[in-house]
N, C-alpha and C positions, 0 to 999 in steps of 0.2 A: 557634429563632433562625436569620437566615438572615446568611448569612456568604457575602461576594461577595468570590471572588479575582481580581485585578487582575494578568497576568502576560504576557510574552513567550511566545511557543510553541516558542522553541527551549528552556524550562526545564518546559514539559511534562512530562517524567519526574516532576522534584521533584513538581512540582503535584499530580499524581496521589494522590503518598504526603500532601502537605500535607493535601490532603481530606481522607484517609482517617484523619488522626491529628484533623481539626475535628469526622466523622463521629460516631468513637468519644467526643467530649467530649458527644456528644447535638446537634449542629449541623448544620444545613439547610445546605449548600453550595450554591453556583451559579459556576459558571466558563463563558465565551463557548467552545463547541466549531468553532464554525464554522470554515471555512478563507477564507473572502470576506466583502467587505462588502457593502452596499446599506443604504440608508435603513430598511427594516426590520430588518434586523439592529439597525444603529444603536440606534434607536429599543428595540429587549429589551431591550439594552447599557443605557441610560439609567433604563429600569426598574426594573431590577434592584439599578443602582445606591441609587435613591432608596427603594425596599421594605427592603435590608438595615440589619440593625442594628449590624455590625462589617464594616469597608472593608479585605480586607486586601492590600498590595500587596507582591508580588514581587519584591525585590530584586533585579536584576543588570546586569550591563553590555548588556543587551540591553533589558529594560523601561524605563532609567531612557533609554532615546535613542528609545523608539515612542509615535510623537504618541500614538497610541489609550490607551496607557497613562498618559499623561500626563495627556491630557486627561479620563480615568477621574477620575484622583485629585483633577485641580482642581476637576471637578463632583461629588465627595463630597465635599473640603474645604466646598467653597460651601454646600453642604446640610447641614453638619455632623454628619456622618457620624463616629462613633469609626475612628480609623484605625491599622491595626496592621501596621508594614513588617516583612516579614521576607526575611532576608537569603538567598538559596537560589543565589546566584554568588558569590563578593569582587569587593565593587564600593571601587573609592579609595573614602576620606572624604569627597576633593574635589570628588567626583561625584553624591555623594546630594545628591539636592533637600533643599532649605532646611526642618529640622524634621521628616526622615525618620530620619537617620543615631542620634540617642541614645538611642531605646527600640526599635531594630530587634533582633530575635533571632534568631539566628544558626541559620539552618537548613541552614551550605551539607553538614554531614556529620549525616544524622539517628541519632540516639541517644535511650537513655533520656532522658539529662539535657536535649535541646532539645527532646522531647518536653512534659518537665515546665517547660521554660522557657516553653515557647509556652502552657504552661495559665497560668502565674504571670501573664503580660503579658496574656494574651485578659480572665480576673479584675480585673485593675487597670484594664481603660478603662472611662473613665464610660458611663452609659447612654445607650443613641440616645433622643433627643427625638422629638416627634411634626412631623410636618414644616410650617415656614411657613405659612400662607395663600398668600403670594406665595412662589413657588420663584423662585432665580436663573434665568439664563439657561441651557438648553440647550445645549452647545459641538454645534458643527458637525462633521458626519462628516468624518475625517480622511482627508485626502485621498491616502494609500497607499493607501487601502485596496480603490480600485480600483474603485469602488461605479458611477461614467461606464462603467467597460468592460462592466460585468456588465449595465448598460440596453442602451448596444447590443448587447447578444449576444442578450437580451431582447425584441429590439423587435421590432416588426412586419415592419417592410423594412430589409433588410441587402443594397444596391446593389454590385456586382463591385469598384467603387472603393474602396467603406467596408470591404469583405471586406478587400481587400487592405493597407491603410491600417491598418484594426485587428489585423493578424496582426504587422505591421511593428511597430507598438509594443509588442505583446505580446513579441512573439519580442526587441526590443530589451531592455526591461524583464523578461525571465526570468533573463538577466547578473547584476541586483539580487540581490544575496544576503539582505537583506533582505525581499525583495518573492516571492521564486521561491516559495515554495510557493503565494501565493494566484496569481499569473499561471499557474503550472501547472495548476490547478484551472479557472481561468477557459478555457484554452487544449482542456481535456478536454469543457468547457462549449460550446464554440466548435464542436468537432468535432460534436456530436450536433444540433446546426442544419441544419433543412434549408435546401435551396438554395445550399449553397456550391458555389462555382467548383472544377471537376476543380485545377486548378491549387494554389488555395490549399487544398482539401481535401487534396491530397499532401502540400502542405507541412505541413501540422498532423501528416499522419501521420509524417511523416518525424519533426518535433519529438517522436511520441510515441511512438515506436518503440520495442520493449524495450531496456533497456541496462540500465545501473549508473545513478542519479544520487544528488545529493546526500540525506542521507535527512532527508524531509521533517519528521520529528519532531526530529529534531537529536540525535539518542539513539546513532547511528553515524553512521561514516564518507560509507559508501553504502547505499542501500536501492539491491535490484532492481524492477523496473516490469516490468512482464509485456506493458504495449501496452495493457490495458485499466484495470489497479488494481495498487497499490503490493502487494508478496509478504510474506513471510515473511523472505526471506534478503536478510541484511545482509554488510556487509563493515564489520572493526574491527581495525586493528591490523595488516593483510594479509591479516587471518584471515577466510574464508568461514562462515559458520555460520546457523542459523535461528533467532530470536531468541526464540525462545520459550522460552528458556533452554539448550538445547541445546548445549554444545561443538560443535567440527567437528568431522566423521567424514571420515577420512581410508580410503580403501580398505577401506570395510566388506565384511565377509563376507554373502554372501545370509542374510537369515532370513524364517523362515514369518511371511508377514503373520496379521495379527489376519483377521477373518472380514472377505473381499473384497467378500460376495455384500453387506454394507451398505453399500457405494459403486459397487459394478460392476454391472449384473444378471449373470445366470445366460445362457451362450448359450441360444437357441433350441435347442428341440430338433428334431431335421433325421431326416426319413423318408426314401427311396429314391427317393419322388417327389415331394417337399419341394424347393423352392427353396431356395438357400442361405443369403435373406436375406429377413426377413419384411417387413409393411409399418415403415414405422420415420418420425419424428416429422417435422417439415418439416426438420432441421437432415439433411442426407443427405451422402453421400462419390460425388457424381457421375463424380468420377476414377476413381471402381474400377468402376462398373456400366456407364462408356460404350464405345457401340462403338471406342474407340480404342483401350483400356486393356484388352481382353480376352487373358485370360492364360491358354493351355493347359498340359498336362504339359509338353510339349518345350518350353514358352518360360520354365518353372520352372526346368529342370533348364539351360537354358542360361543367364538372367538372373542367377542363383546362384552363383556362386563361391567358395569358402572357400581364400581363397588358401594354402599354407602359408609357411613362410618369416618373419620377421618380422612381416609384415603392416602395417596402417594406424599412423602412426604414434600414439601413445599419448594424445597432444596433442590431438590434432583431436575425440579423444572427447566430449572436454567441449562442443564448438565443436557436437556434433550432438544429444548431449542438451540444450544448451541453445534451441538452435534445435526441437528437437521440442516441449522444455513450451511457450517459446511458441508455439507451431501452438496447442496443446491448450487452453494459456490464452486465444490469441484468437479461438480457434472457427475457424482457416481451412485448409477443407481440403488447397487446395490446398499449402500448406507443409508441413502433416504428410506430403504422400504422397514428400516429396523425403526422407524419412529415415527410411522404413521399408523392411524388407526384400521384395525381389519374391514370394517365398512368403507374406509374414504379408499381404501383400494379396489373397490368394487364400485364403489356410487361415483368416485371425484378422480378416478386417474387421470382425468384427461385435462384436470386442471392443474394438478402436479406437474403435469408433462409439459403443461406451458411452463412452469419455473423453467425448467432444462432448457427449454428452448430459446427465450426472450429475457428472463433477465438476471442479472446480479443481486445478491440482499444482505445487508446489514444488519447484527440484532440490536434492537435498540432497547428495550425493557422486556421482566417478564411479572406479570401479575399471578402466582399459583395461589394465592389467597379467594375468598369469598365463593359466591354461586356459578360464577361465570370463567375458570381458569385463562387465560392467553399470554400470549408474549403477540410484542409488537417488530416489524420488521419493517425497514426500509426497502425499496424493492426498485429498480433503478434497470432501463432497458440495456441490453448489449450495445444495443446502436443507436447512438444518437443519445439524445440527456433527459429525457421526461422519466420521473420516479413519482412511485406515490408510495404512502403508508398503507400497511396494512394490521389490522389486528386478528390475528389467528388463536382459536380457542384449543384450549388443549383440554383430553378427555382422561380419565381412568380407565386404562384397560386390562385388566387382571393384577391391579396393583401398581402399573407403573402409567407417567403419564407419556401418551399418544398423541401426536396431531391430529387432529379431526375435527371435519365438519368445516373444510378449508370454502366452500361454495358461499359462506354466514358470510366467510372475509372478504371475500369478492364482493358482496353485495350490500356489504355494510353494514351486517347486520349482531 
């Protein structure tokens, strides 16, 4: 039996579990994943609706006010679809649609008993009929949904005027607290177009620069954006942490990672008359091989400083681990080489250069206190799902802190 959920995406979470208790009754689900619209979309959307045999719509303060959801429910009313509201926010009385509110069951705290509630209600609706001859009418893509911006992004020619003119509305309409996850999407869409203007290409970048924003699933506070795709680490409550259930870690002690060599390769191995760095894939660290950047013993031993004394302050730690993952998360060279150590660009490039190559990372804490400074990072391959931890120390280098000495984190030490 197929069972179409009808929902807001900031109740997401719920939905998830919703399925998964329809799944277990022996039920075919289908819910809209997308984060944009277009006429095709639309058009699934409508499909879907008219193939199921139970309409069920999500109750909350956010579904009962999104045309999309709305106009869901009027075109299963219309097609007389069995329709079963369940409640998954407190929505007033006043505010459920006309003949939603007296058989909705209450799913805003799941339990056994709304479990067994939602089987009792899904049992008691009549059976779907087989459909018209004549179906009503179609409702019209709703018009949040954004579906005009996503043609032009689309389209063939996108003139310096139209660039600029659609960045202006977009960038107006991301304010929309409603609206900002799909304008976000459409705006990441925008970027990968060729032909944009240096100009408005900056600006895109700028809008999508790593930070904190809103988190687009509505499940915390803030999600982090890495500049390329939404992370792992959230913010809730003040609290930093990664959400894959994890608490925060606050000043963790180093531990030996799981086996590295399944996320990192293995250095090269280097003869006496071996070059230090072999051929390596198009993505390369032109900053460490050009004649500008050439680094001998005496310019190690002087670039080098481990200050004593207090040293950097403890604060700004974070400020360079987080600026190095995103180096690493957005592939650019040149920002990672501002926060590594002068030595680990001589002795460890070629361990840096597996980051670029092989994986993704998350920061998960940083420790700038006691003997031993590091921040710790989740480290997760391009391909395929094996990640491990790593803990990387961080050094004083003329006052501020540096990465270095990345070979200790590889090895666990």
């Amino acid at each position: 039996m197929h069972v179409f959920i009808s929902y807001s995406r900031r109740d997401q979470a719920s939905i998830t579990q919703l399925r998964a208790d329809f799944e277990r009754l022996g039920h075919q689900v289908w819910f809209d994943r997308q984060s944009h619209g277009g006429q095709q979309w639309w058009d699934e959307v409508l499909h879907h609706v008219r193939s199921c045999v139970v309409f069920v719509f999500a109750l909350s303060p956010d579904s009962i006010r999104s045309s999309a959801c709305l106009a869901e429910l009027r075109y299963a009313a219309a097609l007389r679809r069995p329709i079963l509201p369940v409640m998954v926010r407190p929505v007033p009385r006043a505010d459920i649609p006309e003949g939603l509110g007296a058989g909705a069951v209450d799913y805003t705290e799941r339990s056994a008993e709304t479990a067994i509630s939602l089987l009792k209600a899904f049992n008691a609706l009549p059976m779907a009929k087989p459909l018209a001859s004549r179906l009503p009418l179609e409702p019209e893509i709703p018009a949040r949904y954004l579906h005009a911006y996503l043609e032009r992004i689309d389209g063939d020619e996108l003139a310096e005027k139209d660039q600029v003119e659609l960045l202006d509305q977009l960038r107006t309409r991301l304010t929309d607290e409603d609206e900002r996850t799909e304008v976000w999407n459409l705006l990441v869409r925008l970027r990968g177009r060729p032909g944009l203007t240096r100009p408005v290409a900056d600006a895109i970048e700028d809008l999508l620069s790593p930070g904190w924003q809103p988190d687009p699933q509505g499940r915390f506070e803030a999600r982090y954006w890495d500049g390329q795709a939404w992370t792992t680490l959230v913010v809730q409550n003040g609290q930093e942490f990664d959400d894959r259930g994890r608490p925060p870690r606050v000043d963790v002690e180093p531990r030996r990672p799981a086996d590295v060599t399944e996320i990192l390769p293995r250095a090269p191995a280097r003869t006496p008359d071996a070059p230090a760095i072999g051929p390596r894939r198009k993505k390369t660290f032109p900053w460490l091989v050009g004649a500008g950047v050439v680094v001998v013993a005496g310019g190690i031993a002087g670039g080098l400083l481990l200050l004593g004394g207090a040293g950097p302050d403890p604060g700004s730690a974070v400020h360079v681990a987080r600026k190095f993952v995103d180096a690493v998360n957005t592939r650019d060279d040149q920002a990672m080489q501002q926060f590594v150590c002068t030595a680990d660009l001589e002795k460890n490039r070629h361990l840096y250069g597996a980051f670029f190559d092989t994986a993704n990372v998350t920061l998960e804490s940083v420790d700038a206190h006691g003997d031993e400074p590091r921040f710790t990072i989740l480290a997760a391959r391009t391909v395929g799902n094996s990640s491990v931890t790593l803990s990387i120390p961080l050094a004083d280098q003329n006052g501020e802190w540096r990465v270095c000495d990345i070979d200790k984190a590889l090895s666990g030490r």
